[in-house]
N, C-alpha and C positions, 0 to 999 in steps of 0.2 A: 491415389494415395492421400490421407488425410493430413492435415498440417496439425504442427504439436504448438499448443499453446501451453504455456508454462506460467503459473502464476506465483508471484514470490513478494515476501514481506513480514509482517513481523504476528500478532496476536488476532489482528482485525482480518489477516487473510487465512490463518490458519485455522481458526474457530475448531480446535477440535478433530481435524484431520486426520483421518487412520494414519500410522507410520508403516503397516505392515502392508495394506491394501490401498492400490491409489484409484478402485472403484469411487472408495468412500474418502470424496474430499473437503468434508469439513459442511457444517450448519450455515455459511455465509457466501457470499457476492460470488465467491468461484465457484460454490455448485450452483448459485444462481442461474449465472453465465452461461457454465456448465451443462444443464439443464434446457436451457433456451436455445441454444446455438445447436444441442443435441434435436430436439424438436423441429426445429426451423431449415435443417441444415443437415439431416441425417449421416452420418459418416465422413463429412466430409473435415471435422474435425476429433481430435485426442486433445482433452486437458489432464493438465497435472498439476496439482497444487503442492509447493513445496515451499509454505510459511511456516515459520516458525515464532511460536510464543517470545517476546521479550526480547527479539532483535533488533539492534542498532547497525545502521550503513557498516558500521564495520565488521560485524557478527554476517553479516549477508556480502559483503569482500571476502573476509577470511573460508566462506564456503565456494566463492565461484565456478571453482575446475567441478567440483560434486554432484551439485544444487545447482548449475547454468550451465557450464560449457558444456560437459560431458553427455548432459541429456541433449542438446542439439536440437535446441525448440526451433520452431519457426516463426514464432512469434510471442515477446519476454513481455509478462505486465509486472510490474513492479510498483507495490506502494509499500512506504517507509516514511520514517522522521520521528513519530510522536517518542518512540522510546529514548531518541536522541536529545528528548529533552527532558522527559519523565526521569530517566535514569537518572539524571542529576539533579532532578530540584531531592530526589528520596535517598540517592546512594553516593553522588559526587561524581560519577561515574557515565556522564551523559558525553555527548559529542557536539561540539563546538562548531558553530554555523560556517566558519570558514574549513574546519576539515569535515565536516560534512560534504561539502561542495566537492571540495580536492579528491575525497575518496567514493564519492557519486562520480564524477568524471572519470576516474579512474577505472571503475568497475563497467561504465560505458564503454570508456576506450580497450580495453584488454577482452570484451565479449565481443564486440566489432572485428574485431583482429581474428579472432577464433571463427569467427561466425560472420561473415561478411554482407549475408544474406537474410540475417536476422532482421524482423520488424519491433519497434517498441514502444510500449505503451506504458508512463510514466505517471501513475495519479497524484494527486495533491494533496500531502496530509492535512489533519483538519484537527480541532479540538471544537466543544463545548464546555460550557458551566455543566458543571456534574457533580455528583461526591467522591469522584478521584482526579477532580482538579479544584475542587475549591480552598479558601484559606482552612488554613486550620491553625488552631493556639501552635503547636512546634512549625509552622510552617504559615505563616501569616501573607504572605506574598506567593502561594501558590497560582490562586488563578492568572494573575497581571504576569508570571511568569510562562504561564502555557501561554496566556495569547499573546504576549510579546515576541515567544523563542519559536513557535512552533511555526508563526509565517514566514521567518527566515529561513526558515529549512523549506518550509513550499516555497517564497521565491529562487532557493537557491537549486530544489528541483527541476522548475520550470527553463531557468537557464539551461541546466545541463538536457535538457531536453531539446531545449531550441540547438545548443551545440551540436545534437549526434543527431539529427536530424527523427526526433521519437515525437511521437503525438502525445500531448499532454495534458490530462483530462482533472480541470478545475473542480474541487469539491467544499472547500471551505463555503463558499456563498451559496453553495446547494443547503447545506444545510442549517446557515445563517437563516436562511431566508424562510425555510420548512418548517424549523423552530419557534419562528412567530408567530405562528399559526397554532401552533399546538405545545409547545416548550419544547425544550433541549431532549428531557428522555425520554420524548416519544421514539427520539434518531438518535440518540446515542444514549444507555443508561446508566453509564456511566459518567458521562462526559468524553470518553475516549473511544467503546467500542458498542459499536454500532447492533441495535435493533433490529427483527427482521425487516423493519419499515428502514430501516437505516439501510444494511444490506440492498434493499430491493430499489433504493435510492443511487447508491454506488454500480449497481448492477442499468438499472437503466443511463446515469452517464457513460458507463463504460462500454454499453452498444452503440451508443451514440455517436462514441469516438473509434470504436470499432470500423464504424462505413468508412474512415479518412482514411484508414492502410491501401 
């Protein structure tokens, strides 16, 4: 029997994913994966990509029972943050580094419970310099504010990972360091969402951390 892998998080993982068909799951890192693991691993795994555009940790709680428990993966990847902070430097409406954490342990704790036997892999959001994080005349302290807000959301990740005992696969300094080489949007064209070089960046960390389940 094949193990389900479920992929879940906000714009970066949905890329465009069918809603009606889940053959077709989106131009990014989960059909990467997807793809690779299909090759490498014939049958032996089912993914399901179930990101959605513009979610924050609480837009991906408020869906849990739907979108996590109900499907009864056997193995949860989740990446999330960047919207938790995007959303409020443009709408006021972002999520604050301490209920971020509160409602990321939350949603660990209550899919454990459901799911006792679930594996989980938790990535680390990231930001670059882009043209949807830089300053701008309405908004002059844009960039200082992604890279200020958006590490505390990856540290406070990585905590809740160490907590529920999930593998936690580091990306900020993958693409720090990719970036000097070539600039920011070679790997992200935005500054938020990822290239297919970006994609194929997240995709090999996250084999990577795959072997430690």
């Amino acid at each position: 029997m094949s193990q389900l892998i479920l992929f879940q998080g906000d714009s970066i993982t949905d890329v465009s994913r069918s809603r009606e068909n889940d053959v077709f799951s989106g131009h990014g890192y989960a059909t990467f994966i997807k793809g690779r693991l299909g090759y490498e691993a014939p049958g032996q795994y089912e993914c399901l990509n179930r990101g959605i555009s513009g979610n924050r940790i609480v837009d991906l709680y408020a869906r849990i029972k739907a979108d996590l428990i109900n499907l009864r993966p056997d193995i949860l990847s989740i990446l999330i943050g960047v919207n938790d902070v995007w959303h409020e430097i443009t709408r006021q409406n972002g999520v604050e580094a301490e209920r971020f954490e509160r409602v990321y342990d939350m949603l660990l704790d209550d899919i454990q419970a459901a799911l006792p036997n679930i594996r989980v892999m938790i990535l680390e959001p990231f930001v670059l310099p882009g043209h949807a994080t830089c300053n701008t005349e309405e908004i002059p302290d844009r960039l200082e504010t992604f890279q200020q807000e958006v590490p505390l959301r990856a540290a406070a990740a990585k905590r809740v990972a160490e907590k529920h005992g999930a593998v936690f696969i580091p990306l900020q300094r993958r693409f720090d360091e990719a970036s000097r080489v070539t600039g920011p949007a070679h790997w992200l064209h935005d500054g938020v969402h990822p290239t297919a070089a970006g994609h194929e960046l997240i995709t090999r960390a996250w084999l990577e951390a795959f072997k430690q389940l």
